[in-house]
N, C-alpha and C positions, 0 to 999 in steps of 0.2 A: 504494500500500500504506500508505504512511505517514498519506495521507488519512483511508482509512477506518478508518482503526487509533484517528484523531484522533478521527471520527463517533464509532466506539464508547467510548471512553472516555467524550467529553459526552453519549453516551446513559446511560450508567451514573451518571453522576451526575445526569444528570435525573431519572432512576429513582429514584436513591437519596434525593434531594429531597421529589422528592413520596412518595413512600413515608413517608420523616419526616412530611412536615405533614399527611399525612391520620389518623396516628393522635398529633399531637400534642396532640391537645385531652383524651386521656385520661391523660396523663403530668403530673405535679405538679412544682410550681418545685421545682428539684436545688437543693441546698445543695453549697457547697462542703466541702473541708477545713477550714476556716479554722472553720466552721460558723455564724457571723455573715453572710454574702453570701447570696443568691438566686437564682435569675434564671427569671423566666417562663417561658411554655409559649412563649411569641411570640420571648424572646430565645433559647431552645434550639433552636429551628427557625432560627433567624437562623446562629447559630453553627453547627449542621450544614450549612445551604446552603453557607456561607462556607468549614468543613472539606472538604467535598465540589468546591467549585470551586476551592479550594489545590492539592488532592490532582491534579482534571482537571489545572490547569496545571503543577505540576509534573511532569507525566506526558507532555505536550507537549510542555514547554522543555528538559528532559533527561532524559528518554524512561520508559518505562514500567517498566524495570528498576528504573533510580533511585527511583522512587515507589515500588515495592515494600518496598524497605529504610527510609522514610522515612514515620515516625508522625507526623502532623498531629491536636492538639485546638486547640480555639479557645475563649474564653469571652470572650464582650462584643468580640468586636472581634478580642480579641489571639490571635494563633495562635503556637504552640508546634511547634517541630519537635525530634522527637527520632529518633535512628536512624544508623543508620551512609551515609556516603557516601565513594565511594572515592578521593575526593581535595580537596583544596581548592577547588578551581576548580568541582568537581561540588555541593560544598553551597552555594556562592556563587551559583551557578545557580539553585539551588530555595529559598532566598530570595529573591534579585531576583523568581522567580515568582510566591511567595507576597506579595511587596509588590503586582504589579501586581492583585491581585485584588481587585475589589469591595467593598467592606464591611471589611477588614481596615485595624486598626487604629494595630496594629505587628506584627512578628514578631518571636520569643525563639530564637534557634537554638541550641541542644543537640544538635545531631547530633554524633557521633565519625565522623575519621577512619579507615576499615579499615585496619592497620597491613600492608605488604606483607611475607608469611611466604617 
């Protein structure tokens, strides 16, 4: 079970991949907030693969629940996690995960603790 549960998620983010790069040639360099920065059609496609294979392994390493609660952006490398995880030990996890990915540069973690009601 836990296999193809594993299939399906790296199928969804293949999907979601190339889904990106076949209509990234129509999408214009984003600017950030900052409003001085840029980043290509080649670097936007990089950063969603990289989003997308965060997202899969955190989804792996501490399960698909956890990834639900936990927003992944990425720009140039650096990915950002924000969102809640419900303990220490559980966002500690989906860092280490998002370190071991590909193409990522550093990680910024902003997730909150869910406070036990």
């Amino acid at each position: 079970m836990i296999l193809s549960q594993r299939s399906l998620i790296a199928a969804a983010a293949a999907a979601l991949a190339l889904a990106l790069g076949a209509c990234a040639s129509s999408n214009p360099p984003r600017t950030t907030n900052e409003g001085s920065k840029s980043e290509t059609t080649g670097q936007y496609v990089d950063d969603a693969t990289v989003t997308a294979k965060v997202k899969t392994a955190i989804a792996s390493d501490v399960g698909v629940k956890a990834a639900a609660n936990v927003n992944v952006e990425t720009y140039r490398g650096v990915v950002q996690l924000s969102g809640f995880a419900d303990s220490d030990a559980q966002a500690s996890k989906a860092v280490a995960a998002a370190k071991k990915v590909n193409g990522v540069r550093s990680v910024k973690n902003d997730m909150r603790i869910k406070s036990g009601s």
